[in-house]
FIVOBA-639719 format. One record per residue: residue number from 1; z, y, x of N, C-alpha, C in turn; residue in one letter. Coordinates in steps of 0.1 Angstrom, whole numbers. Layout:
N
> NUM;Z;Y;X;Z;Y;X;Z;Y;X;A $
...
//
This chain:
241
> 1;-55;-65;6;-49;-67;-7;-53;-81;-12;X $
> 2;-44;-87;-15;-41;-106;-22;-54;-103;-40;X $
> 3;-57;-112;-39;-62;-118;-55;-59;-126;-60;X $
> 4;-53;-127;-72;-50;-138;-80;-62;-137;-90;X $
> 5;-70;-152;-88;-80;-150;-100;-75;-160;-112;X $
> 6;-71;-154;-124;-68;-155;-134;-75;-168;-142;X $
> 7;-73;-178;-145;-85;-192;-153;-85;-192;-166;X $
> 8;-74;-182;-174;-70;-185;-190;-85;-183;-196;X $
> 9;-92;-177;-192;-105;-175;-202;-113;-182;-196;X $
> 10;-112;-195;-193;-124;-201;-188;-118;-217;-196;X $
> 11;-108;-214;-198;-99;-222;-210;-105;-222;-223;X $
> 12;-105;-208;-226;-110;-199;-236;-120;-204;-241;X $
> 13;-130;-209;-232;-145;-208;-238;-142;-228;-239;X $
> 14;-136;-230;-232;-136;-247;-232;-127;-252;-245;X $
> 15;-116;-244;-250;-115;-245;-260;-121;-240;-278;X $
> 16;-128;-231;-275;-140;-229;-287;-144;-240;-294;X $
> 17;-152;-251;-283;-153;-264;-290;-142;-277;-289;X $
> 18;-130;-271;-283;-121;-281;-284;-127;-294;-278;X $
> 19;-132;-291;-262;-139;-299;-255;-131;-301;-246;X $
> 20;-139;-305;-232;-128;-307;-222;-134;-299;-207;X $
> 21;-149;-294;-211;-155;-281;-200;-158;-269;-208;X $
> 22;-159;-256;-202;-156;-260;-182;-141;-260;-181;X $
> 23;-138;-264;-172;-124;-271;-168;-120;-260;-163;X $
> 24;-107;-252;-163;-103;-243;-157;-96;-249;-142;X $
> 25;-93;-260;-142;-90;-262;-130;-95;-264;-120;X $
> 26;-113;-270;-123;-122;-267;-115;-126;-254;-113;X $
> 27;-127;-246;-117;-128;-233;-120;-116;-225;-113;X $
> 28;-105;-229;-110;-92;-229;-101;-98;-232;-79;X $
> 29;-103;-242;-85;-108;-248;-70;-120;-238;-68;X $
> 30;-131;-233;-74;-141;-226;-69;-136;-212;-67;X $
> 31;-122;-210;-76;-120;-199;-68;-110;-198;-51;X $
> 32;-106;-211;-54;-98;-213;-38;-109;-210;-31;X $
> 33;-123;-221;-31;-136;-220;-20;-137;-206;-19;X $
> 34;-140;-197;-21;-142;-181;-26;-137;-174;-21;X $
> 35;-121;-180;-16;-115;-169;-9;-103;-162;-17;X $
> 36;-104;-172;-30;-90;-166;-39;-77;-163;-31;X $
> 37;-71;-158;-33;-53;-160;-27;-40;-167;-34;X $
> 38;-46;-166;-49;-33;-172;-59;-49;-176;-75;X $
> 39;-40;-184;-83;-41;-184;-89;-31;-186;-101;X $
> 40;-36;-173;-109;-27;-175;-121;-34;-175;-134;X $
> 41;-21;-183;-143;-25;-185;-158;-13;-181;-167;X $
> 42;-15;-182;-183;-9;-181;-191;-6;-193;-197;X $
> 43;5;-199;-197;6;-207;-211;15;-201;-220;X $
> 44;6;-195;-231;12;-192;-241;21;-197;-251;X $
> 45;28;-195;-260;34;-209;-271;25;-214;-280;X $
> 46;11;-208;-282;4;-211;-291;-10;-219;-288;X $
> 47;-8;-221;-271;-13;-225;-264;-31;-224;-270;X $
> 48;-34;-208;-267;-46;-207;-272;-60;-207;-259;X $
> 49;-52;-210;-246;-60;-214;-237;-57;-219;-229;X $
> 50;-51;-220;-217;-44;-226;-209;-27;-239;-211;X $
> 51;-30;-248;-210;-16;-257;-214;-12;-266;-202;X $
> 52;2;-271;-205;13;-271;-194;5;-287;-191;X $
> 53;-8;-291;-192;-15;-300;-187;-23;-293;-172;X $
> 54;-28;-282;-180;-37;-277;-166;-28;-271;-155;X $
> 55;-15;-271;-161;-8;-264;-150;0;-276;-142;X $
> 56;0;-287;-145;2;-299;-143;-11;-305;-126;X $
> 57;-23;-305;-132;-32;-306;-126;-36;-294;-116;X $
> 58;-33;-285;-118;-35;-273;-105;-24;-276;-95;X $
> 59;-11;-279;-99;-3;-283;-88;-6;-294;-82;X $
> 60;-15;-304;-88;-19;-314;-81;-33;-313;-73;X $
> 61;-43;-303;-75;-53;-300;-66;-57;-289;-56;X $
> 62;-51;-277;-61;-55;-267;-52;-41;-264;-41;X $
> 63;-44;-258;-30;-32;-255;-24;-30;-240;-18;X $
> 64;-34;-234;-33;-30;-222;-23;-18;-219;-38;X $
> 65;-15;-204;-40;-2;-203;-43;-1;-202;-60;X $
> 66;1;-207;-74;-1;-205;-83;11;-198;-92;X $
> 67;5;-191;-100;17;-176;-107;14;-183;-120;X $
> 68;29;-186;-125;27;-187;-140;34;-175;-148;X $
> 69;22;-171;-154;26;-166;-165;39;-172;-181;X $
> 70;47;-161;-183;52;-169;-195;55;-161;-198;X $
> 71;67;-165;-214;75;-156;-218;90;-164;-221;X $
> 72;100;-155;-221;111;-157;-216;116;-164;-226;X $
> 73;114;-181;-227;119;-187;-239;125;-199;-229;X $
> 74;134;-206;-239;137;-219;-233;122;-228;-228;X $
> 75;115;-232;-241;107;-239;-237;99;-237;-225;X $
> 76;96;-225;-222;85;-224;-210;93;-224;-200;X $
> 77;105;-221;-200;116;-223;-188;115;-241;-183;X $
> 78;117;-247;-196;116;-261;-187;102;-267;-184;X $
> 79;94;-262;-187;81;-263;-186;77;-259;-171;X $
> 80;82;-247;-164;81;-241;-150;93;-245;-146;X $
> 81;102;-249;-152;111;-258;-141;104;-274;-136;X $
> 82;101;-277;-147;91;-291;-141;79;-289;-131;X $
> 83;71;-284;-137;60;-280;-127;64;-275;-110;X $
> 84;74;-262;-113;74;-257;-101;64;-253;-95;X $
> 85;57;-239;-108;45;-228;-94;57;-222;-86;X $
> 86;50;-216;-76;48;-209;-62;58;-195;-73;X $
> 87;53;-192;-87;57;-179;-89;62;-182;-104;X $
> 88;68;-173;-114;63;-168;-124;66;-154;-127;X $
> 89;62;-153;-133;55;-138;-137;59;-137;-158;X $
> 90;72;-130;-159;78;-130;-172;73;-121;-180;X $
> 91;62;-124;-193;55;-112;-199;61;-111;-213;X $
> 92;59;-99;-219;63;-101;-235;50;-109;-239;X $
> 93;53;-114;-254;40;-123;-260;41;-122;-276;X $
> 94;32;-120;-281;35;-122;-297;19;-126;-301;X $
> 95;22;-136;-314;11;-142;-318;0;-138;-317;X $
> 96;-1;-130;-325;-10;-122;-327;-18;-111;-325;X $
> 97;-14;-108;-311;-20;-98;-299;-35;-109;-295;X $
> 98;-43;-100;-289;-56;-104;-285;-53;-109;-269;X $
> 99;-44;-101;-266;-43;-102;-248;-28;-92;-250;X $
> 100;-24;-95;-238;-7;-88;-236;-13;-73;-235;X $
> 101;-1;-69;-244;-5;-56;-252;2;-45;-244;X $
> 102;13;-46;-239;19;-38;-229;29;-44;-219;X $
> 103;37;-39;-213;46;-48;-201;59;-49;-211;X $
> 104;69;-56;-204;83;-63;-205;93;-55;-206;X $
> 105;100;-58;-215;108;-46;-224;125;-48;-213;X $
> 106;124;-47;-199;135;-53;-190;149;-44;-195;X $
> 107;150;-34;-197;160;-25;-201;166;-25;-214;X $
> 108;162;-33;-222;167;-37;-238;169;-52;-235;X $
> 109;170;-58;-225;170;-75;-221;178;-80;-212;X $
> 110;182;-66;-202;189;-70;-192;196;-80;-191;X $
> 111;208;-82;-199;216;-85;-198;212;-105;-196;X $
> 112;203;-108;-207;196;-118;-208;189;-121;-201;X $
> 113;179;-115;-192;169;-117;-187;175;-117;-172;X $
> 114;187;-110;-166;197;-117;-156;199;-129;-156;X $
> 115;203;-136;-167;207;-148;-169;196;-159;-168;X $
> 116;186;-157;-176;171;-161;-177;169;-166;-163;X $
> 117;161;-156;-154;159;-161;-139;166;-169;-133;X $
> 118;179;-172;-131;189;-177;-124;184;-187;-123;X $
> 119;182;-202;-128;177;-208;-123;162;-213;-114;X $
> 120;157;-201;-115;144;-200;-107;151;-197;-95;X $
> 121;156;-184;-95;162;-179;-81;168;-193;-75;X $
> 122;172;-198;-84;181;-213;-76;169;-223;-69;X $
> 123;159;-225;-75;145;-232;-73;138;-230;-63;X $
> 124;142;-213;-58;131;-211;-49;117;-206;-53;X $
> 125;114;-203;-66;106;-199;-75;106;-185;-72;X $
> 126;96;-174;-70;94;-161;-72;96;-159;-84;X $
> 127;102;-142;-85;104;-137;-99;97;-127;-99;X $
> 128;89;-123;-107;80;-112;-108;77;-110;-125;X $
> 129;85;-97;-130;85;-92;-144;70;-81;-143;X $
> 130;66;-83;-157;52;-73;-160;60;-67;-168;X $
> 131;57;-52;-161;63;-39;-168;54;-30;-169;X $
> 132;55;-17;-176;52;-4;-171;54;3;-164;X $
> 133;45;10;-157;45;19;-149;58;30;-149;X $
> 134;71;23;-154;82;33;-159;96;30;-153;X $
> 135;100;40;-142;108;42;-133;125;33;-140;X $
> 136;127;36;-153;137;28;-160;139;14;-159;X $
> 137;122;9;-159;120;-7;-164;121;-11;-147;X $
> 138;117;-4;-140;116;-10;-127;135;-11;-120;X $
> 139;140;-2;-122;159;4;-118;158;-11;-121;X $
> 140;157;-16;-144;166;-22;-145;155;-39;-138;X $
> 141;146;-38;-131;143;-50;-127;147;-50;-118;X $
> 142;149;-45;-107;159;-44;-93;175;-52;-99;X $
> 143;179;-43;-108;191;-47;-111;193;-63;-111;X $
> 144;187;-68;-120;186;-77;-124;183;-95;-115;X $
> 145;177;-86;-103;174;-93;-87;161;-100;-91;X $
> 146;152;-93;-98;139;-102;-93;136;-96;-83;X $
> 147;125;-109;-79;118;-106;-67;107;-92;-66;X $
> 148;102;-87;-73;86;-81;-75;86;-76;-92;X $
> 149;76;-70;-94;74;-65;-106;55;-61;-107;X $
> 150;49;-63;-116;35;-64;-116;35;-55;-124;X $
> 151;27;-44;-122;23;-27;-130;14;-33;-141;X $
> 152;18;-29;-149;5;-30;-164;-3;-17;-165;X $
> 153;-13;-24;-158;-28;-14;-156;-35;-11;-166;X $
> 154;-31;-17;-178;-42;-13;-193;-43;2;-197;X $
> 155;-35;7;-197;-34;19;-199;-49;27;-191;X $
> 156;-41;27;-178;-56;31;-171;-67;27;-172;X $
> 157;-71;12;-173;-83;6;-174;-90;12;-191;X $
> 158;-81;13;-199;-87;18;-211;-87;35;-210;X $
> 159;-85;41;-206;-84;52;-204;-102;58;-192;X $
> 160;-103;45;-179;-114;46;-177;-127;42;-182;X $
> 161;-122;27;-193;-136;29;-204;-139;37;-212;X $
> 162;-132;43;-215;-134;53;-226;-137;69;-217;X $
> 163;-141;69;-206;-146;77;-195;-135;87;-199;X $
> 164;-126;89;-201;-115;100;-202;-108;107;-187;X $
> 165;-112;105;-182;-111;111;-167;-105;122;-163;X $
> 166;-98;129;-173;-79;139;-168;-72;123;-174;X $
> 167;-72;117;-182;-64;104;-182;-61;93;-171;X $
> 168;-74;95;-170;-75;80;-160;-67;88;-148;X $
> 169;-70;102;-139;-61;110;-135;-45;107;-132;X $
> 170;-41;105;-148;-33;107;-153;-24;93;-148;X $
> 171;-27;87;-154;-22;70;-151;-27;66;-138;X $
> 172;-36;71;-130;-34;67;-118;-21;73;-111;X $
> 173;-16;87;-112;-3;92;-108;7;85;-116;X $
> 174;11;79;-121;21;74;-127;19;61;-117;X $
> 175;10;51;-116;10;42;-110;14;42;-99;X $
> 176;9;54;-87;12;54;-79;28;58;-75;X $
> 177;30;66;-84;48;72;-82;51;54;-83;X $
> 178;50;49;-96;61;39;-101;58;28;-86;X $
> 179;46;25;-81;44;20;-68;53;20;-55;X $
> 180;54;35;-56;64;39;-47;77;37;-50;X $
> 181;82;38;-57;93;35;-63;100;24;-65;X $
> 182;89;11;-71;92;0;-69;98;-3;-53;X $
> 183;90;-3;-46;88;-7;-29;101;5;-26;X $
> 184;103;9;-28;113;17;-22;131;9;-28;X $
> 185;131;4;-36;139;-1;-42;137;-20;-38;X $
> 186;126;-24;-31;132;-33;-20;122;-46;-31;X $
> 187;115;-39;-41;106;-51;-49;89;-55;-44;X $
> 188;88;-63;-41;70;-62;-42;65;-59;-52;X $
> 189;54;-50;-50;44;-51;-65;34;-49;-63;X $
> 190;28;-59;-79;17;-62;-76;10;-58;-93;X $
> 191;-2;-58;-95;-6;-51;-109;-21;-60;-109;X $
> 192;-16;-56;-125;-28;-59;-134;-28;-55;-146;X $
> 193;-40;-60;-150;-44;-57;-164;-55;-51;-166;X $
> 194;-68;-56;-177;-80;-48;-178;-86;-39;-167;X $
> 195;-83;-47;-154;-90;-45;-144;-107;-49;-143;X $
> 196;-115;-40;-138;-132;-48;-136;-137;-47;-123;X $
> 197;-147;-47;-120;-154;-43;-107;-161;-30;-105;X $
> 198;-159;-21;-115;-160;-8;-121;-147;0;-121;X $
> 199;-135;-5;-122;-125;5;-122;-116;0;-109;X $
> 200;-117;-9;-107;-105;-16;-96;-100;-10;-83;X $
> 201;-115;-4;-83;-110;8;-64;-104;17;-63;X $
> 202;-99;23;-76;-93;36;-71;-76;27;-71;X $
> 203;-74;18;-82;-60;8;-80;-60;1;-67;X $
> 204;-71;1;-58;-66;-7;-47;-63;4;-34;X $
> 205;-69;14;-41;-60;22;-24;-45;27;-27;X $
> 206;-42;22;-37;-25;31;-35;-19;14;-27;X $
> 207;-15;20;-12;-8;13;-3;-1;4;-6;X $
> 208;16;7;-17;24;-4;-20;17;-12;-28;X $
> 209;6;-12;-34;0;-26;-43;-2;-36;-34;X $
> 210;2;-47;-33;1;-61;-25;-12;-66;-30;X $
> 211;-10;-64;-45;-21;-77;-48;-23;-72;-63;X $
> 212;-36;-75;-68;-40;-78;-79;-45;-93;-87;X $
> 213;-36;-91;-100;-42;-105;-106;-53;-100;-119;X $
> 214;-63;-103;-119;-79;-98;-122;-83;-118;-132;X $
> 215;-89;-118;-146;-89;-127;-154;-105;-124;-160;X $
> 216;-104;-118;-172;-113;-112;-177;-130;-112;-171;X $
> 217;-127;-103;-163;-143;-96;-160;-144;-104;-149;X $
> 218;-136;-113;-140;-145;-125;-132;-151;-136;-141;X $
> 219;-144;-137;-151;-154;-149;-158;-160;-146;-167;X $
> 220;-160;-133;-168;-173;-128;-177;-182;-128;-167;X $
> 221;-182;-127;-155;-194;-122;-144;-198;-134;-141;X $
> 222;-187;-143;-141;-187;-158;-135;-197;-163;-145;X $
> 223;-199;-160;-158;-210;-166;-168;-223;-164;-165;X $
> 224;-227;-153;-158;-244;-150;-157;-241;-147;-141;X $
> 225;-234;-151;-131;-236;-154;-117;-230;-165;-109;X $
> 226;-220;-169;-119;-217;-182;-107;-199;-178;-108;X $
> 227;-192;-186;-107;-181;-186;-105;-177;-181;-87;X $
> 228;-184;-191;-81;-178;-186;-63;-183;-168;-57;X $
> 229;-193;-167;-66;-202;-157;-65;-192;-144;-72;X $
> 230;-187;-145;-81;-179;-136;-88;-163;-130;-86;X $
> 231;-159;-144;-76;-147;-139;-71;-153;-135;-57;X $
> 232;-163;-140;-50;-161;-131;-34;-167;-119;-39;X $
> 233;-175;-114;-50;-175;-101;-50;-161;-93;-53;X $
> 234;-157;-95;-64;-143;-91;-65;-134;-88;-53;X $
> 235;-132;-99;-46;-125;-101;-31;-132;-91;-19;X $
> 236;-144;-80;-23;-155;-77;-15;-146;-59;-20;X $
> 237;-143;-59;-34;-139;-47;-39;-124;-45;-33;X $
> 238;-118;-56;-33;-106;-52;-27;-98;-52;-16;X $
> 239;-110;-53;-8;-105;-44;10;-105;-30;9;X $
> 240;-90;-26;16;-93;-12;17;-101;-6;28;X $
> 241;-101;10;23;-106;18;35;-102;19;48;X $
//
């Protein structure tokens, strides 16, 4: 299974003081050394961590594959038409969320969000929508011809901090149906969300997951062990049996 190690929070802390470390794009390269497989970021509109500078500078230092995150506006469209990552990855976004609150509303959008991609698909750009684990959202992402669809794991991952365990149960069977489902209908998928080094193993053995993009709890770990140190552990959790 692929890792995307996630840099927005390493942004995070470099903007607190409205400085210029730690650099997430170095922070990008120690995860390449490491053994990363992708890296991905957010640029938000409100640009409260990552901005279309660092995504600027990642296409000019690392070479392995980079996923932009966005949301489905013009501006970020010419913004990843310039750049040109390897991917993006279309999330809902609203101000004043802490972190993406649930997946991509594809079935109330279709019609727009058809249109939306088209120029990527023309680019040669991957399309990968963040949805829910919900057989509807996935039909209408097929429909629509993206490439892939990324599972929103929060549900589960809060359902395992809160040790609720007929839940966690619970949303792991949904994951794995919607898994199947997706891949059966001809999409890659790949998930995330409030994943850690404590919940992530039971998400890495359902078979159709390619890949996980994981943010958070590597650079929380990355804080009191080391950045290279934090993703090969990570990368250590997600071999399967």
């Amino acid at each position: 299974m692929r890792l995307g190690v996630n840099i927005d929070h390493v942004a995070t802390v470099r903007n607190a003081r409205r400085t210029f470390e730690p650099d997430p794009v170095y922070a990008a390269i120690l995860a390449q050394m490491a053994g990363a497989d992708q890296i991905t970021l957010h640029v938000r509109e409100d640009r409260r961590h990552v901005n279309e500078n660092d995504l600027r500078r990642l296409k000019e230092t690392i070479h392995i594959p980079i996923n932009l995150e966005m949301a489905a506006t013009e501006e970020m469209k010419n913004i990843a038409l310039t750049y040109r990552p390897n991917r993006i990855t279309l999330v809902p976004e609203k101000r004043e969320e802490i972190t993406t609150e649930g997946g991509l509303d594809v079935v109330g959008q279709e019609k727009f969000l058809a249109e939306y991609i088209k120029p990527f698909k023309e680019a040669g750009i991957e399309v990968s929508l963040f949805i829910d684990a919900d057989t509807e959202q996935i039909k209408a992402a097929a429909r629509i011809g993206a490439d892939a669809v990324e599972l929103h794991t929060g549900p589960y991952a809060e359902a395992w901090n809160a040790f609720d365990w007929e839940k966690v149960k619970e949303e792991l069977a949904r994951l794995k149906f919607a898994a199947r489902f997706a891949k059966n209908l001809g999409l890659r998928v790949y998930a995330g969300h409030g994943l850690t080094y404590h919940n992530v193993k039971e998400i890495v053995q359902i078979e159709e997951i390619e890949e996980l993009n994981i943010g958070h709890s590597i650079v929380a770990n990355a804080v009191l062990i080391g950045f290279e140190r934090a993703v090969k552990e990570m990368i250590n959790l997600l071999k399967r049996d």
